[in-house]
N, C-alpha and C positions, 0 to 999 in steps of 0.2 A: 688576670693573666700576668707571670712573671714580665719584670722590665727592668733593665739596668737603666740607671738613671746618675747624669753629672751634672751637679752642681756648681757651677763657676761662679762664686759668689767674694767681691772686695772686702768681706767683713771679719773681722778676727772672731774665733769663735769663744775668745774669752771677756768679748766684749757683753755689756749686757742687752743690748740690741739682738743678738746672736741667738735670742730662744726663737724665733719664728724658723730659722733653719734648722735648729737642732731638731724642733719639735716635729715640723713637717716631716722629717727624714728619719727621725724613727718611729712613725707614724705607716710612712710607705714599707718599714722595712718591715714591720709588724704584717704590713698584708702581703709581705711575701717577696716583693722589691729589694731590687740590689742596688742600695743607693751610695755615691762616693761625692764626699763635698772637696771640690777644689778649689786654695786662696792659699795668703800666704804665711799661714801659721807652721814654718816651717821646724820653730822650737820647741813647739810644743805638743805633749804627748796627748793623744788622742784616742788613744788603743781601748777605753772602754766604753766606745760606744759602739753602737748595735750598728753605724755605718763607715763605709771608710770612708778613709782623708788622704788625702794627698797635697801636702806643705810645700810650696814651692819656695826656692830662693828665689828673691830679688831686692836692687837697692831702692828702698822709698825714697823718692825726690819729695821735700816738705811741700805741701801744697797739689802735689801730683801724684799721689802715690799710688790711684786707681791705673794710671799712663805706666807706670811702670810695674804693676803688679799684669796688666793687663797683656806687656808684650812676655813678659815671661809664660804665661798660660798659652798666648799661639803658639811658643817654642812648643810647650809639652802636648799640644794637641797634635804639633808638627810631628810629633815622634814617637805618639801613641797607637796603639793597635785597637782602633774600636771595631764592633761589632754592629753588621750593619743594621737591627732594628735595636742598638741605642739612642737614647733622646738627652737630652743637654737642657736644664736651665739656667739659664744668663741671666745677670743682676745689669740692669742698664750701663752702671761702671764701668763694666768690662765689656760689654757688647760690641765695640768697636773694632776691638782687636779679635774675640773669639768668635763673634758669630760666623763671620767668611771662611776663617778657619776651618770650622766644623761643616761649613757647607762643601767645601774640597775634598773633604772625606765622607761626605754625603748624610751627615748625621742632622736628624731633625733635631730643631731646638726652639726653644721657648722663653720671654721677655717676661722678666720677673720685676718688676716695679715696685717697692715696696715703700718707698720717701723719695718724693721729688729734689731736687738740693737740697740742700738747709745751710748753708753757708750763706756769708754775706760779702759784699763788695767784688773785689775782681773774682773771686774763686766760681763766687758764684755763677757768675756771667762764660765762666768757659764751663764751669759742669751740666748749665742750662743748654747749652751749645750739644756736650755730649748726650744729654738727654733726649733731646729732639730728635739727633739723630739715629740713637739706637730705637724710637719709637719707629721713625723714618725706613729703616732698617727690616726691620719686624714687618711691615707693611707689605714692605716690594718682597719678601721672603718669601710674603703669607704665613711667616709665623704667628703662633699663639701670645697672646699677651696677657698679663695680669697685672691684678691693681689690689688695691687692699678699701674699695668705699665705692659706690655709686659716683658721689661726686669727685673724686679721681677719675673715673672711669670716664665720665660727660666730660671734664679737664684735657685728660688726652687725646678726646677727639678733637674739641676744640681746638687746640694748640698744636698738631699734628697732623692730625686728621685718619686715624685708627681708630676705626669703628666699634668693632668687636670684641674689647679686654675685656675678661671673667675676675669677678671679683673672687678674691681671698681673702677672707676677711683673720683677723686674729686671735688666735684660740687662746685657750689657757691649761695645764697641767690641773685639773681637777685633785688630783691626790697630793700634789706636793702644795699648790696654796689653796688654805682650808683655814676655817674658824681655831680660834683657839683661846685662850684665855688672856684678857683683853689685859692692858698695864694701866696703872691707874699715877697721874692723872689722865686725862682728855688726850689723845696722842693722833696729832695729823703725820703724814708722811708721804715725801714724794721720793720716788727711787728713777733711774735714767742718765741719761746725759744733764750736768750741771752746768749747760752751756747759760750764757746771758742771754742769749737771740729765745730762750725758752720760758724766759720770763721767772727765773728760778730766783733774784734777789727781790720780786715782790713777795715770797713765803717765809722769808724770817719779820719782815716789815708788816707782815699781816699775823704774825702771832704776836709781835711783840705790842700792836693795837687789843689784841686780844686779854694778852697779860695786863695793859693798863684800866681794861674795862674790869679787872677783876676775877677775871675766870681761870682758872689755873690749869695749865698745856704745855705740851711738848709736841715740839716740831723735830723729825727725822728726816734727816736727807740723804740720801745713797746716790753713788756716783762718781763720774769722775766728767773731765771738761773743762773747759778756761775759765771756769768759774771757781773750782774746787778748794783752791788756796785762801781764793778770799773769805768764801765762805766757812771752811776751816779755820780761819783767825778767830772770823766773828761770832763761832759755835766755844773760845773762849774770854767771851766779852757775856754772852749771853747764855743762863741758865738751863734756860728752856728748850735751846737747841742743841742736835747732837749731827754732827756731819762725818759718814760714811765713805772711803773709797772702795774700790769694786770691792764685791761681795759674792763667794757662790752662790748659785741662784737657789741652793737651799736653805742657806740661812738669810736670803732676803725674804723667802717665803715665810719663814718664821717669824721675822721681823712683824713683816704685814699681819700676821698672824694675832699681834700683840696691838696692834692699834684700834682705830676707829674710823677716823678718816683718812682716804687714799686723796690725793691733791692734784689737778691739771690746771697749771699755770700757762702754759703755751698759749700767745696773745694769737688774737682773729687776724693773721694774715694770711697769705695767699700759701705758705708752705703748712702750716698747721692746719688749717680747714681743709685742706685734703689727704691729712693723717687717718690713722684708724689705732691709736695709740696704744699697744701692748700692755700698756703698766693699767689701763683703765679694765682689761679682765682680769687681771691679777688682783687688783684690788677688787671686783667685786665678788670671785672666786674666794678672798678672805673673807667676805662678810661685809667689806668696809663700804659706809656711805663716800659717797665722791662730790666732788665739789670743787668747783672748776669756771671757766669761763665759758660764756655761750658762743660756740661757732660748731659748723659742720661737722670740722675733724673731733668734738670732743662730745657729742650728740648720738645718740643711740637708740635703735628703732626698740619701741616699746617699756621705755625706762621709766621707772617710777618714780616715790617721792625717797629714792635711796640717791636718786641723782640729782645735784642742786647746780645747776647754772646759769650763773648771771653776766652781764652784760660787762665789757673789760674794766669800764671806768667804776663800775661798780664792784668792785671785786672786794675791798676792804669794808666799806660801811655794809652791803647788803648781806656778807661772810659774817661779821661781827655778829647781827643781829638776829642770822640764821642760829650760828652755834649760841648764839645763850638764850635761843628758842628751845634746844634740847636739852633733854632730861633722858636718864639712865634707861627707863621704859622703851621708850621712843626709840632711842638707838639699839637696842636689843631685837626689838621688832621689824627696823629696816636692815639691819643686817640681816636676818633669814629671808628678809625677801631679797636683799642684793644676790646673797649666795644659792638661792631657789632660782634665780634668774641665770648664773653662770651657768649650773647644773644643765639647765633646759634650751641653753643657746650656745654657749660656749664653748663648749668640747670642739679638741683638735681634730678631733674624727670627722668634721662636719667641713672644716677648711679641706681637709684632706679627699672628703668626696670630692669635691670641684678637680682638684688638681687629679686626682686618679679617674674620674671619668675623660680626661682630657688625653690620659696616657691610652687606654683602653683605646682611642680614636683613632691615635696613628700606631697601635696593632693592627686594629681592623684595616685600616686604609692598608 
């Protein structure tokens, strides 16, 4: 059944984070849905996509910018004309300021949780503060809640004590990353956020282990983050590396396309083990074996010998001795089961069930 549906989400949608939104929302507009994503990309044209947008102004305070993107969206909720069986999803960010909002004009809405913080020191101590309480929030509403992992899901009750979030887990664009003809030499690559807190200055330090055992590789990194300049330097000190700022997500698809292995460096703490990390279907929608550290957030129900995860401290000597365990055969072999596995679990139509049987509820209701 049709359903107009808002999106209140703090994320640019030029960021590369921004495919779970993109995808989900023209996913729902395919079955018929009238979906409108509102944030504050207010420069940037957006006209060809199958959903609309609505760019808010407002001034980012450095450090705050969810707080300030946040009171601008009650303004335009204040002065909107909704329709009364519209539904709203809220990105925890903003759930402070828009949730009450939308309740004054009596519109159902829904707790979209997709990353816990991820910053560190004070930032992170007031967005943990915001988190709790848009969980908090969501409760005493009786709002819908989503999570992107089981153990998120057990997380937010613990820590809140919201029972009932549906997971979402993260799809992948089947048709735009796909196998292709691989670059020669040996080529890892990790695409995301270049932050430090992500563990991204252990993947030049673990090829360049790599190059001394003799085996000849190139590491790609795509991205941008407080990491990106230095890393950038060092991509001209060092051969074998090549460092990316944003990228359309078609010619990242390509990129992946050309490799072999996809890379999850993200260390076993308490923000990463409850990830459900996007760039890990993408890479195995390319074909690419993955190789990564062992924890919750980068572990995956059913995964073969295309997924290699070892323990943090082990990340360099056990990585070394994996890759110069393969040979051309091998890796041809686990790529079609990587990409046999996206096919069979990973489609965004599958994340999308969840979320439209949820819409379908409060029609009926």
């Amino acid at each position: 059944m049709f359903m107009r549906v808002f999106w209140f989400t703090a994320r640019s949608m030029e960021d590369l984070c921004s495919t779970t939104q993109n995808s989900i929302a023209e996913n729902l507009c395919i079955r018929g849905h009238d979906v409108t994503i509102v944030n504050g990309d207010w420069n940037i044209d957006l006209q060809d996509k199958t959903w609309n947008h609505i760019g808010l102004r407002y001034k980012p305070l450095q450090g705050v910018r969810s707080i300030s993107l946040g009171k601008a969206m009650k303004k335009w909720i204040a002065t909107h004309n909704f329709k009364a069986d519209d539904y709203a999803l809220v990105e925890w960010r903003v759930v402070r300021w828009v949730a009450p909002e939308l309740e004054k004009k009596g519109i159902s809405w829904a707790l979209i949780d997709r990353s816990p913080p991820a910053f560190a020191g004070i930032l992170a101590k007031i967005q943990w503060i915001f988190w709790k309480k848009a969980w908090r929030l969501a409760a005493r509403s009786k709002s819908s809640g989503f999570v992107v992992s089981k153990q998120h899901a057990d997380f937010v009750k613990v820590k809140t004590g919201y029972k009932n979030s549906k997971v979402l887990t993260a799809g992948v664009d089947l048709k735009m990353f796909n196998v292709g003809e691989r670059n020669r030499p040996l080529t890892m690559v990790y695409h995301g956020r270049l932050d430090q807190n992500r563990g991204v200055f252990s993947l030049p330090m673990f090829a360049q282990k790599i190059v001394n055992a003799g085996v000849k590789i190139k590491l790609v990194m795509i991205g941008t983050g407080d990491s990106f300049e230095a890393l950038l330097a060092l991509s001209d000190e060092k051969s074998f590396l090549q460092v990316y700022g944003t990228l359309p997500t078609q010619k990242i698809a390509q990129i992946l396309s050309q490799c072999h292995i996809g890379l999850l460096p993200m260390p076993d703490s308490k923000v990463w083990r409850l990830a459900s990390p996007l760039k890990r279907s993408e890479y195995l929608a390319s074909g690419l074996v993955v190789f990564g550290i062992d924890h919750s957030g980068h572990q995956i129900e059913g995964a073969g010998e295309w997924m290699k995860l070892v323990a943090q401290g082990e990340f360099h000597t056990e990585g070394l001795q994996w890759i110069q365990s393969l040979d051309e055969n091998t890796l041809e072999a686990l790529s079609k089961e990587a990409r046999k596995y996206a096919e069979n679990t990973l489609n965004w139509s599958r994340t999308v069930d969840v979320l439209e049987k949820e819409l379908d509820s409060k029609i009926l209701h």
